[in-house]
N, C-alpha and C positions, 0 to 999 in steps of 0.2 A: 499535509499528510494526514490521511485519517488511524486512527489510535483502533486498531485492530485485535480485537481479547477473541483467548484460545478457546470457543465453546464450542464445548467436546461434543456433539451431535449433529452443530450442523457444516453439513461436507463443505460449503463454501467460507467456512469459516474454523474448520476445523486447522490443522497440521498441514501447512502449508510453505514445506520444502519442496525438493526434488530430488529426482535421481534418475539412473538409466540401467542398472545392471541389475536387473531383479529376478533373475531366474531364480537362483538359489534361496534369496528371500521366501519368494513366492512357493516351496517346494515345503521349508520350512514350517513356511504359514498351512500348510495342506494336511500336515500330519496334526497339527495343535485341534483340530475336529474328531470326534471320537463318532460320529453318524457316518455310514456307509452309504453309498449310491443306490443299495438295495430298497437301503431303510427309504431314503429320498423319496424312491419311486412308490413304497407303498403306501405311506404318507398323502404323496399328491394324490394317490386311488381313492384311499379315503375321503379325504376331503370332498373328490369330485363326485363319490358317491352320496356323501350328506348334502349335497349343495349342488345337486344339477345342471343350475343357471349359471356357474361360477366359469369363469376362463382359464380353461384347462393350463394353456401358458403361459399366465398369470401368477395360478397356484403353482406351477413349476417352480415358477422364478422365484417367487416368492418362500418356498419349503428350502429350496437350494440353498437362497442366501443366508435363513434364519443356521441350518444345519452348518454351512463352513464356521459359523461364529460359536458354533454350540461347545462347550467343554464338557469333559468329564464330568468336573464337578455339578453341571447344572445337572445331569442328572443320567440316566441308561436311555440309550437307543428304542427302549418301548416307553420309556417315559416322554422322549423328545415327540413321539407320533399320537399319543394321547394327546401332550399338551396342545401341539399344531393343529387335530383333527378340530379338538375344543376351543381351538381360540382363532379360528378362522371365522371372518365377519361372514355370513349366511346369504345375505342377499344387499347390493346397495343400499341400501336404506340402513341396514344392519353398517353397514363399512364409514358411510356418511356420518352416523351416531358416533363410533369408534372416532372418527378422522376431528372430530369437534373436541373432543375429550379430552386425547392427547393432544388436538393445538394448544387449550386453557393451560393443559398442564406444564406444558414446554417452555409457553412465556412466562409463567411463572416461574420454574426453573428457573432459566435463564434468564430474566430479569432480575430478580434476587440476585441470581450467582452474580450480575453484574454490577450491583449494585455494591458488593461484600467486596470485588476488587477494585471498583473506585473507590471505597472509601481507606483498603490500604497500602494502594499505589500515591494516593494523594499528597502525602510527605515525599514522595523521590519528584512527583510530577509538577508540584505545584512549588512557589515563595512559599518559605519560611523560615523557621528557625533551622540551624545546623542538621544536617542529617546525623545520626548515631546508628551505630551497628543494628538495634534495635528493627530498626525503618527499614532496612536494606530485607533482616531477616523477613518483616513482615508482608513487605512490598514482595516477597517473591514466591509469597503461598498463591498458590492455585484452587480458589475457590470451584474450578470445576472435574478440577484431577479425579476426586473419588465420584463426581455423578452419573460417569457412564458406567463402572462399575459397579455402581447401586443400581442402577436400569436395569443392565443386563442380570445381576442376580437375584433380582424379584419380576424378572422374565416381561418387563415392560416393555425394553427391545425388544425382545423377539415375536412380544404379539405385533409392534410395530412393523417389521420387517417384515414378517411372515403376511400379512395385510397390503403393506405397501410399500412392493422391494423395491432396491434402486434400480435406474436405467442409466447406460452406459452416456458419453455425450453424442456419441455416434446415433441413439433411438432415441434422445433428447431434439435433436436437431431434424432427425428424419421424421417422425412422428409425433413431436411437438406443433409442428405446423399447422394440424389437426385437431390440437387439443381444446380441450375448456378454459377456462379460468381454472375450474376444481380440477379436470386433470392435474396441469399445471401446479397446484397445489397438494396432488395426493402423489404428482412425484418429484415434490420437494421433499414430502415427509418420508420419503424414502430415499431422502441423504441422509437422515439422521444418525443410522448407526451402517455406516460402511467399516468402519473401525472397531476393535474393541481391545485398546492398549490400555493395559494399566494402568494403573493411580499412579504407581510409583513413577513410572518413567514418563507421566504428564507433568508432575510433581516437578522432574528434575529437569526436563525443557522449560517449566516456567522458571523455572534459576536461573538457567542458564541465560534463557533471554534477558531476563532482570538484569543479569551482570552484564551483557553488552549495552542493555539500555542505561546504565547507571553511568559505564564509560566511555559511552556517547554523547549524555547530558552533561559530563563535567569537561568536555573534551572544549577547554575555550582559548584562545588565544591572544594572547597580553598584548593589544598592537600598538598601543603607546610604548613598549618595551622592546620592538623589532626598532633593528638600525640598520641603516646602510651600511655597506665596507667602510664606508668613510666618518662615520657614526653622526648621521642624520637620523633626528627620526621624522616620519611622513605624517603617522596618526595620531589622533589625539592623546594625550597621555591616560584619559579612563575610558577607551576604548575598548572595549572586549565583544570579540566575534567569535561564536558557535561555530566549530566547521562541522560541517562544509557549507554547512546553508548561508550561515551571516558571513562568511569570509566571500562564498560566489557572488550574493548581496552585496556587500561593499564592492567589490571588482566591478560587476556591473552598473554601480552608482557613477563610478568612477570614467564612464562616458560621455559625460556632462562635462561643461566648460569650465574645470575648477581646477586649481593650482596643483602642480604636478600627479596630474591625473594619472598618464603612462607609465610614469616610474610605481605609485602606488600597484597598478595592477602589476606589473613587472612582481612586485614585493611577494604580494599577495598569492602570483602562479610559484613564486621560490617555495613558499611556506607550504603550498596543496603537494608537492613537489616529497619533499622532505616527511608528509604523513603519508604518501604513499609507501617512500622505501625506506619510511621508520628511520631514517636517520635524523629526525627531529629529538634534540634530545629531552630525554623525560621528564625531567626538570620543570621545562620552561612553561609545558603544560599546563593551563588552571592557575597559575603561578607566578605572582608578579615581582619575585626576590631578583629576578635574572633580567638582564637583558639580553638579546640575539641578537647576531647580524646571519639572517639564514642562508646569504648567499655563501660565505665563509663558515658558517656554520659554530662560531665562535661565540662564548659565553662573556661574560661579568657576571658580577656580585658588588653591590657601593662600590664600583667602577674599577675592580681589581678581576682580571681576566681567570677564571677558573673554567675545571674540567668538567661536564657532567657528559652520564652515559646516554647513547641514545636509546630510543624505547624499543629498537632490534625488530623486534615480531608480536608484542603485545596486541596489535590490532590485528593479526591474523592465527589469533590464541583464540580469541573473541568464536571467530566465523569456527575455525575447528573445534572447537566447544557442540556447539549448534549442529553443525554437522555429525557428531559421533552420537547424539541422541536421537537426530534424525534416522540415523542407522538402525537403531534400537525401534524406533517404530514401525520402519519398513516390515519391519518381522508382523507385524498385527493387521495388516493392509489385505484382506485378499483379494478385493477388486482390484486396488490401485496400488501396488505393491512396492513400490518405489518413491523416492521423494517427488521428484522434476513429472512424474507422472499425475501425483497427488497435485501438486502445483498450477499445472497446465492446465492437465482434463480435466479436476476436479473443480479447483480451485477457481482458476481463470475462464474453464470452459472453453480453451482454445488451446490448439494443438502446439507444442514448443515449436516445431516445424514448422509451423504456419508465421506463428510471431515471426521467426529467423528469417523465413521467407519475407515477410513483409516491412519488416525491418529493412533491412536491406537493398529491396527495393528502393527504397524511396534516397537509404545513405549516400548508393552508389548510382545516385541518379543522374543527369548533368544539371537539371536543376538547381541542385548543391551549388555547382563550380560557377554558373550564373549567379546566384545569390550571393556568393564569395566576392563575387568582382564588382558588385555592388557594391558590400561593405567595403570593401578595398579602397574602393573610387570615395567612399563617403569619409572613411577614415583618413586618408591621404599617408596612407603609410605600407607595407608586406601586412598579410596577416601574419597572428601567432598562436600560439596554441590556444590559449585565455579565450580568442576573439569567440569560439561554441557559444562564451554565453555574450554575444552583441546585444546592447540594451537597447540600438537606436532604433527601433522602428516603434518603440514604444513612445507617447507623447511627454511621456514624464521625464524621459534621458533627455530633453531640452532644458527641463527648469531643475535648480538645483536644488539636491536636496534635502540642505538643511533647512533651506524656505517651505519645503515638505514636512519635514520633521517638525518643524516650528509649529507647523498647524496642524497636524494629528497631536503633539502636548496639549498644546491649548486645546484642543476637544476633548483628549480623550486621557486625560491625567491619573485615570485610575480603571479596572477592568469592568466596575458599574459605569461608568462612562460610555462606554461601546454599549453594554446589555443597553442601556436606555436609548440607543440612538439604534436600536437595530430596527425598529419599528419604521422609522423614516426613513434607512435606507432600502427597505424593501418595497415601502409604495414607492421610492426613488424607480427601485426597478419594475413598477407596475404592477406590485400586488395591491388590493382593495386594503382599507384599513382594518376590515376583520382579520383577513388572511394574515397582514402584518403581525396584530398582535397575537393571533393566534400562534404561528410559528413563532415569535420573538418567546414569546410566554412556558415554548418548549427549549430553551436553549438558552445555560447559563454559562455566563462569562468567565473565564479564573485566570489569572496569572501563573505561568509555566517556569519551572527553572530553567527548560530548556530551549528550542526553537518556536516549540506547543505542535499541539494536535486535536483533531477532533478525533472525541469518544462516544460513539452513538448511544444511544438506549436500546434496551431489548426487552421490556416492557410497557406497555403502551401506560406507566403509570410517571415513569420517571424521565427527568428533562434529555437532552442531548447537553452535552459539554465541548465548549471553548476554550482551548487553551492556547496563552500565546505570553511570548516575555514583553514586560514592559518595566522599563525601568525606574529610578525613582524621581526622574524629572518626569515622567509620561509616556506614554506611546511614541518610539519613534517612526519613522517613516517603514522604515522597514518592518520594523512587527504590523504595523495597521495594516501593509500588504498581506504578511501572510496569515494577519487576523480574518482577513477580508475572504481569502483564499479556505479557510479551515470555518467560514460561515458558510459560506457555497456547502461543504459538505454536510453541515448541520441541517442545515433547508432540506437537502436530500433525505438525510438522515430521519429526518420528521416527518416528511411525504411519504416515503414510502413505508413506514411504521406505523403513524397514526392512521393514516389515509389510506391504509391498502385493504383489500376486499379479504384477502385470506392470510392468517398471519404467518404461515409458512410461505409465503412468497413476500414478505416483507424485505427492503435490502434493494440492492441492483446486480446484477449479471456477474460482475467482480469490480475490484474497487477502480480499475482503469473508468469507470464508468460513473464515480462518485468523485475520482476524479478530474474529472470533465465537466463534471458541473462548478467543483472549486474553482478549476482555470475559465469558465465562465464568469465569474463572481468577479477573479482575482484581476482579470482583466477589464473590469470597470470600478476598479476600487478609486481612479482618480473621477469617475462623474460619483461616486458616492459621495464624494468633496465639495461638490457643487461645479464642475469641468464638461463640456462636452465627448460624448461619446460616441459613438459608429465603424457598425464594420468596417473599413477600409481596405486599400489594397496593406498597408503597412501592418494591418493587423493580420490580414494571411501570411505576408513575408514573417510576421513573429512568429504565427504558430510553427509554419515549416521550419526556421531557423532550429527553436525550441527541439521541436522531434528529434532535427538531425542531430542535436547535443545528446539528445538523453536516450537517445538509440542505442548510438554507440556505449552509451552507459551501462545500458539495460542487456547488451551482448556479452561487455564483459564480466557482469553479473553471473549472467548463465554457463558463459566457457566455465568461468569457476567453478561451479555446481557438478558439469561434465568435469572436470578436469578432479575434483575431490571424488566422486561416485568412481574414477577411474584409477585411482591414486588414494585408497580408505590409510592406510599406514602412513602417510605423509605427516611431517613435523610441520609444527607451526613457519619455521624459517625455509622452508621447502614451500610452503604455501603461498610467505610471502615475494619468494621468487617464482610462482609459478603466476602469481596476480598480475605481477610487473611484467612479464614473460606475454602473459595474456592480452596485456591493455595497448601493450606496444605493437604486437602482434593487427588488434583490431585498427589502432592507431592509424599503420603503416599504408592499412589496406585501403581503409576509408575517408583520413582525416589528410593525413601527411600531405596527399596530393592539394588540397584544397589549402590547409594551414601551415606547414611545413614544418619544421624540426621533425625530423626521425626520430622511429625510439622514443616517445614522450607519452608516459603512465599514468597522463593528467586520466584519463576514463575513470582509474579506479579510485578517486577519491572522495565518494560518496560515502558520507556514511548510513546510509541505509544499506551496504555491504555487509555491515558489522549488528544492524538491531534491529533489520527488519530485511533477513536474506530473502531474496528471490520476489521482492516487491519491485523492485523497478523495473520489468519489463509494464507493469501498469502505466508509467507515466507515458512513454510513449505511445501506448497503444491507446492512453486517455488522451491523448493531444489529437490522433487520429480520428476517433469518436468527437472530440471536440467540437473540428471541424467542421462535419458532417452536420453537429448540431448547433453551432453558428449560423452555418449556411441557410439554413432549415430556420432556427430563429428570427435570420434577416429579414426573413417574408413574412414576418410579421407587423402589420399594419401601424400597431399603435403598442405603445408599452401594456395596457394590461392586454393585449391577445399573448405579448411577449411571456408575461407571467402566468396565462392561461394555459399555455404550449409548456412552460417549465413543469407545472401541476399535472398535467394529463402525461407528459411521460415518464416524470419521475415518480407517477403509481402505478407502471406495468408492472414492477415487483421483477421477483429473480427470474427472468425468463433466461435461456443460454444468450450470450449476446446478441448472436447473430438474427436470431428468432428478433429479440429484442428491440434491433435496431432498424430492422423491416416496419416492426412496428409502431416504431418510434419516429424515424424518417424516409421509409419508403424504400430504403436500401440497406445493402451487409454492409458491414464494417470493410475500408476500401483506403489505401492511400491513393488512389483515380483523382480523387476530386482534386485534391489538394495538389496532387504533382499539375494536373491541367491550371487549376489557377495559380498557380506561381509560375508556370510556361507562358501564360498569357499576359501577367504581371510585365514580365523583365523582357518580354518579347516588344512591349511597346515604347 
C-alpha cells in the first residue's frame, strides 16, 4: 500500500473522500464569495483589454474560479478586479516565468511539509520504544493544515488560479489529447487550489485519520491463543497476524502441503468473521492474557473461562469519524462539492460509474464460474468463502513456507539488509547498474509497526521510504512479499519525481497506477530469490482471480460511502449493520453463486475501510492496468528493454489515466484483455 500525506493543493492528492448529495452543499459554498457575476465579467474586460493576445475563455475561466474562492476578508469587489487585472500573466512568456516560480515554490512547500510529517509520524509508523500519549498527540499534527490558508491570504492562490484555472476531467480527457507536455503541466498547476478549507478542519481530518491509523496498526491477533471448540491450538504459540493483511497471508500460505492446512484457514475465515460484526471481543485484541475459541466465541484467562465484552461498533466509530469531517469539507468544494465526487473525478480521474460499470463487468462474467471450477477441480473439495483469495496459481503455494521464511532471515535479518540488496534486485530486473543504484540510493528501508507502506517524496531532495514489519528473528516470508511489493512503488515513486520533465506532473494518474507497478514487483519477488520467472497462463489466471476478490471489495467500499452520504445522522451501530447489510448484499449477487454460503460479510473485512476509506476501489482498477502492462511488458525482448519500458512509462507523470494509458500501451484502461485471455485459458 502506498502511504498517502494530505497535501492540501494538489487535487490528486488532496481530500479524497466521496459523496453524492451535494446540492445544498454546493449552494452553501456559492454564498461564502462576496464577488458578483457583474464584477466577473468586468474583470475578464479588463484584463482582455490590457492583454489582447490573451484567450478571452481562458481569462473567463480563470477570474470565475479565483472569484468563487474569494472572501470578504480578502478584500472589496474593486479590490478583487485590481488585483486580478495586475496579476494576470501579460503574454506566454510572461505565464511560462510565473509557471517556473511557483513550481520551485511548491516543491519546496511540499517537500518540507513532508518531511515535518515523516519525522512526526515516525514513532506511530515505525519499531520502537512504547508509544505514549505524547506520539499519538504529535503524530496527528498536520503540517499542511495552515499552508493553504497562508496561500490564499497572501493572494499566492489566486494569482495561481487566476493564471492557471482548473479543467474539469471531462476537458482533461477531451482536450488533453492535444496537449503539450507544458499544457499538461500548466493544468496540473491548476489542481492546486480547487479547495480552500480551513486549517482547522484539515487539522481535525488529520486526527481523525491518525486515530483509525493508530487502531488499525495495533489491530493484531494472538494466533497462538485461538483454540478450537475442542481446545487445540493450530498456530504457533508467538504467532501475531495484522488483520487483515497478515491474517489473508497466512490463509493463503495455508494452500501448500502442510498439516492441517484446511482447518487453519476454516480458523482464520471465523476470526475475519467476528471483525466484521464486532463480535470479536475486545479484550483478545493486541492481547495475549486471553485465550479464544472464535467459533464458540468463548474466553480464558491461566485457563479459567471469563467474560469479556465485545468491541460492538468500534471499527465503524473509526469510518463515521472520517465521514462527519468529510462533511465539513464538502462545504469548501465549489468545483467538486461532494466527497465520492472529489474521489472519483478528482482524485482517481474516473468516473464512480464507470469503476461500478467495470467492476462488475468482469465479477459477473462467466469467466469467474470457469475459473471456480478449476480451483474446485485442483482443490478437490465445494469451494468456500476464503477460497477469493486461492494462492495456487502462484509458484510459491507449491513450496512451503517456512522453507521461504527461512531464506528471506537469513538474507534479510535486519531492514539494512534489504536497502543493501536492492541494487541486485533491480539489475535482477534488468535495470543497468547505474540505474540500480541510483534508484536504490533514493529509497530508505525502515522497519513498520505495522503491515508497512511506501511514503513517496515530494521534493526532489529527499529519499522515498520503505516500510515493512520484520521481526526479531528476520524478515519472514511474508513481509519480504510485501517489502517486495511496497519497493515496486518506490521505483515509481522516484521515476516519476526525479525523472520527470515538469514537477507538477510528477506522480501517476492515481495510486491504482503505482499500484500496478507494486503488483508487478510483488509478483517476481520469488525470481528476486534467485527462482524462475515468466508470464504464464497461471499468472493471468492470478491476476483475474486477484480482481475478482478485490472488486467485490472495493464495491462494498463504495455502497458504504452511498449508503453514509444517504444516511448523514446514522450511529455508529447502524453503520455497522448497514456494512454487513451491504457486503452480504454484494456477496449474494456476485460470490454466493460461484462460492456459496449466503449472507457471508467476508467483503467487508478490509482494513483499508477504517484508515484509508475510499482507496480500494485502486486495487482493482490497479490489477486491471496491471494486466495491460504485463501484457505490454511480455513483448519485451530481453530484461533491460523490460526495465527500459518500466522507465519511459512511469515518467509520463500525472496524465488522466486514460490519456495515460494510450500512451503508455497503446490502449484505455479495458477489462477486454483480461476476460479474452482467461476465455482462451480454460477454453483449452
Amino acid at each position: 500500500m502506498m502511504k498517502r500525506i494530505p497535501t492540501v493543493m494538489l487535487a490528486a492528492a488532496t481530500m479524497i473522500m466521496s459523496g453524492c448529495n451535494g446540492n445544498n452543499n454546493s449552494n452553501q459554498q456559492k454564498t461564502m464569495s462576496n464577488i458578483s457575476e457583474e464584477t466577473v465579467n468586468r474583470t475578464v474586460q479588463a484584463i482582455v483589454e490590457k492583454c489582447p493576445q490573451a484567450d478571452q475563455a481562458l481569462v473567463q475561466k480563470g477570474v470565475a474560479q479565483a472569484a468563487a474562492l474569494w472572501r470578504a476578508e480578502d478584500g472589496t469587489e474593486a479590490e478583487f478586479g485590481q488585483f486580478a487585472a495586475e496579476s494576470y500573466a501579460a503574454t506566454p512568456e510572461d505565464r511560462k516565468v510565473l509557471f517556473d516560480k511557483l513550481s520551485a515554490a511548491f516543491e519546496t512547500l511540499y517537500g518540507t511539509s513532508n518531511q515535518v510529517a515523516v519525522r512526526l509520524q515516525a514513532p506511530l509508523h515505525l519499531t520502537g520504544p512504547e508509544l505514549t500519549g505524547i506520539d499519538y498527540i504529535l503524530g496527528a499534527f498536520d503540517p499542511y493544515s495552515h499552508l493553504s490558508d497562508d496561500l490564499f491570504a497572501n493572494k499566492t492562490a489566486f494569482v495561481t488560479i487566476l493564471n492557471f484555472p482548473f479543467y474539469t476531467l471531462e476537458e482533461k480527457n477531451t482536450l488533453g489529447k492535444d496537449w503539450s507536455r507544458l499544457d499538461w503541466a500548466y493544468a496540473r498547476m491548476g489542481d492546486a487550489f480547487t479547495t480552500r478549507v480551513p486549517a482547522a478542519v484539515k487539522a481535525r481530518y488529520a486526527q481523525v485519520l491518525s486515530g483509525c491509523e493508530n487502531y488499525i496498526a495495533s489491530y493484531n491477533i494472538m494466533m497462538g491463543h485461538l483454540l478450537t471448540d475442542d481446545g487445540r491450538r493450530l498456530f504457533p504459540e508467538d504467532m501475531v497476524l495484522l488483520s487483515h493483511w497478515n491474517l489473508r497471508d497466512e490463509l493463503k500460505s495455508n494452500y501448500a502441503d502442510i498439516p492441517d492446512a484446511n482447518e487453519k484457514q476454516e480458523m482464520i475465515f471465523q476470526v475475519m468473521l467476528r471483525i466484521v460484526d464486532q463480535t470479536i471481543p475486545k479484550d483478545v485484541v493486541n492481547n495475549p492474557a486471553y485465550d479464544w475459541a472464535p467459533y464458540s466465541n468463548k474466553t480464558w484467562q491461566d485457563g479459567k473461562e471469563v467474560q469479556l465484552q465485545p468491541e460492538t461498533d468500534v471499527r465503524y466509530s473509526h469510518i463515521l469519524n472520517t465521514f462527519h469531517v468529510e462533511e465539513q469539507i464538502d462545504l469548501y468544494s465549489p468545483e467538486l462539492p461532494t466527497g465520492i465526487a472529489r474521489n472519483f473525478e478528482e482524485g482517481m480521474e474516473v468516473s464512480a460509474k464507470d469503476i461500478e460499470e467495470l467492476f462488475i463487468r468482469l465479477i459477473s462474467s462467466d469467466e469467474v464460474k470457469e475459473v471456480a471450477a478449476l480451483i474446485k477441480e485442483r482443490l478437490g473439495r465445494d469451494l468456500r468463502p476464503y477460497d477469493i483469495w486461492y494462492d495456487g496459481f502462484k509458484s510459491r503455494s507449491a513450496m512451503p513456507e517456512d522453507e521461504l521464511t527461512e531464506m528471506t532471515r537469513r538474507k534479510y535479518p535486519d531492514a539494512q539488509a534489504f536497502a543493501d540488496d536492492m541494487p541486485r534486485m533491480l539489475r535482477a530486473l534488468g535495470f543497468s547498474a547505474k540505474d540500480a543504484r541510483y534508484l536504490a540510493e533514493r529509497i530508505v528501508v525502515e522497519p513498520a509497526r505495522g503491515s508497512g507502506h511506501a511514503w513517496g517524496a515530494q521534493g526532489r531532495w529527499e529519499p522515498a521510504r520503505l516500510r515493512t514489519r520484520i521481526g526479531d528473528k528476520g524478515m519472514d516470508y511474508k513481509g519480504y512479499n510485501i517489502a517486495v511489493h511496497e519497493f515496486g512503488h518506490n521505483v515509481e515513486q522516484t521515476l516519476d519525481l526525479y525523472d520527470i520533465d515538469y514537477y507538477m506532473l510528477n506522480g501517476v494518474p492515481n495510486t491504482a497506477y503505482t499500484e500496478a507497478l507494486a503488483f508487478i514487483f510483488q509478483k517476481r519477488d520469488l525470481q528476486l530469490l534467485g527462482f524462475d520467472y515468466e508470464m504464464d497462463d497461471n499468472t493471468t489466471l492470478d491476476i483475474f482471480w486477484g480482481a475478482y476478490e478485490i472488486m467485490g471489495v472495493a464495491l462494498v467500499d463504495m455502497y458504504t460511502w452511498q449508503w453514509l452520504y444517504s444516511h448523514p445522522d446514522a450511529t455508529a451501530s447502524e453503520l455497522r449493520d448497514a456494512v454487513n447489510s451491504i457486503a452480504k448484499d454484494v456477496w449474494n449477487k456476485y460470490y454466493a453463486p460461484v462460492l456459496g454460503t449466503p449472507d457471508c460479510p467476508l467483503l467487508a473485512v478490509y482494513s483499508h475501510m477504517v484508515n484509508s476509506p475510499m482507496y480500494l476501489p485502486n486495487y482493482p482498477f490497479g490489477h486491471i492496468i496491471e494486466y495491460q502492462l504485463e501484457s505490454h511488458l511480455a513483448q519485451c525482448r530481453t530484461k533491460s528493454e523490460f526495465a527500459s519500458e518500466i522507465r519511459r512509462i512511469y515518467t509520463l507523470g500525472r496524465l488522466t489515466p486514460q490519456i495515460w494509458m494510450q500512451q503508455a500501451v497503446g490502449s484505455e484502461v479495458s477489462v477486454d484483455p483480461l476476460l479474452e485471455a482467461v476465455s482462451t485459458i480454460v477454453s483449452k
